[in-house]
C-alpha atoms as one frame of an Amber mdcrd trajectory, in Angstrom:
protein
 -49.281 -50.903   2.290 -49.339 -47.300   0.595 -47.711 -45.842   3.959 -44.568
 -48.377   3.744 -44.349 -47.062   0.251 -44.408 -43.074   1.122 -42.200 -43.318
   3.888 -39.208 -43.790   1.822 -40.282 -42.059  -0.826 -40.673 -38.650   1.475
 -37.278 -39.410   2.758 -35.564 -39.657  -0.464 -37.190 -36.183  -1.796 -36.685
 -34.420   1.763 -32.819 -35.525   0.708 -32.435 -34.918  -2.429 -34.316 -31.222
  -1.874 -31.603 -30.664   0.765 -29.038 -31.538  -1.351 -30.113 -29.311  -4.113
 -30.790 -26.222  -1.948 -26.703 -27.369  -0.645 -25.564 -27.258  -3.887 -27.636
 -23.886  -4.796 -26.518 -21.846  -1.595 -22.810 -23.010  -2.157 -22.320 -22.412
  -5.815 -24.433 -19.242  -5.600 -23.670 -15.613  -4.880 -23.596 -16.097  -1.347
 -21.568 -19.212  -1.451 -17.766 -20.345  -1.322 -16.606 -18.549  -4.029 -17.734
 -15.341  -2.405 -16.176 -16.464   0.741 -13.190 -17.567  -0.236 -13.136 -14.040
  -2.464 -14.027 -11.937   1.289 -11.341 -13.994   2.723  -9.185 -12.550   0.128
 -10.365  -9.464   0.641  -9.866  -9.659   4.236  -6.106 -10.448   4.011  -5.626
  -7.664   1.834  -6.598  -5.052   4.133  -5.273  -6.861   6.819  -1.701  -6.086
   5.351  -2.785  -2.686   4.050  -3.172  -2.082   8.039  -0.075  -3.366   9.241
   1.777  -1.449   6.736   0.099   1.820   7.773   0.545   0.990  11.286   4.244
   0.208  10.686   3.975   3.906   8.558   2.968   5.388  11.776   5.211   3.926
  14.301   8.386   5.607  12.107   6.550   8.996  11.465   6.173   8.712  15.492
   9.826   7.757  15.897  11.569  10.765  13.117   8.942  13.195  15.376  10.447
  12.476  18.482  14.030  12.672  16.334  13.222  15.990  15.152  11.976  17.095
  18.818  15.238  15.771  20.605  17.842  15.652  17.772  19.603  19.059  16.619
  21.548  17.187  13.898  18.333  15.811  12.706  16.464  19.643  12.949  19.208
  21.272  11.397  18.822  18.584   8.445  15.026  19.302   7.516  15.447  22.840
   8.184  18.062  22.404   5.012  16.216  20.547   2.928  13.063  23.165   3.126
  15.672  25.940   2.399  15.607  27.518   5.637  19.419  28.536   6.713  21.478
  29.840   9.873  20.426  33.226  11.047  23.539  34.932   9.687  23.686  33.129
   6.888  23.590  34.040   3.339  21.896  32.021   0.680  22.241  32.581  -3.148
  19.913  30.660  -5.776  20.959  30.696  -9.070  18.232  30.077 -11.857  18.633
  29.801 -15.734  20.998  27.949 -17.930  24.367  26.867 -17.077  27.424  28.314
 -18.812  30.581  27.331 -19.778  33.776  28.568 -19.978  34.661  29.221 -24.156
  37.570  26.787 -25.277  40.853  28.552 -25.492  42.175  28.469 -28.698  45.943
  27.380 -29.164  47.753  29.503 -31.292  50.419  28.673 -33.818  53.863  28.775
 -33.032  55.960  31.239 -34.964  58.948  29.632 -36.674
C-alpha cells in the first residue's frame, strides 16, 4: 500500500525538479536571453564582415585601376602633389588679399 503511494509521489517531484532546473537554466545566465543576445551579436559581425569584404573587393578593383589606368595614375599622382616632370608648381601660403576699392572722384563743374 505505501509503494502505490510513492510511486506517484516520486514522479511528481522527479517533474516538478525538472521543471524547475528548465526554468533555472533558461532564465539564467546561460539561458535565452543570452542566446538570443549572441545571436545578436552574431549578426552584427556578420555584417561588419561583409562590409569589410565588400571594402576589399573595391580597394582590389581602384589597385588594378591605378596599375592599368593612366587617367586614373595621373589623378592620385595630383592629389598627393606630385606633378609632370617639366612642370612647375607654385604654393601660395598666408592670407588672401584684395584689390583696394577705387575711389570715384568728383566731377568738376
Amino acid at each position: 500500500m505505501f509503494q502505490s503511494f510513492l510511486r506517484p509521489i516520486a514522479a511528481l517531484a522527479t517533474l516538478a525538479g525538472l521543471a524547475a532546473y528548465a526554468t533555472i537554466m533558461l532564465r539564467g545566465p546561460q539561458g535565452l536571453s543570452a542566446l538570443a543576445e549572441k545571436r545578436k551579436q552574431i549578426r552584427t559581425l556578420e555584417e561588419e564582415n561583409a562590409n569589410l569584404a565588400r571594402d576589399v573587393e573595391e580597394r582590389k578593383k581602384f589597385i588594378e585601376r591605378l596599375k592599368h589606368d593612366p587617367g586614373t595614375q595621373e589623378l592620385e599622382l595630383q592629389k598627393f602633389g606630385f606633378l609632370h616632370e617639366h612642370d612647375t608648381q607654385f604654393k601660395v601660403t598666408g592670407q588672401r588679399i584684395t584689390p583696394p576699392m577705387k575711389e570715384s572722384k568728383p566731377a568738376n563743374k
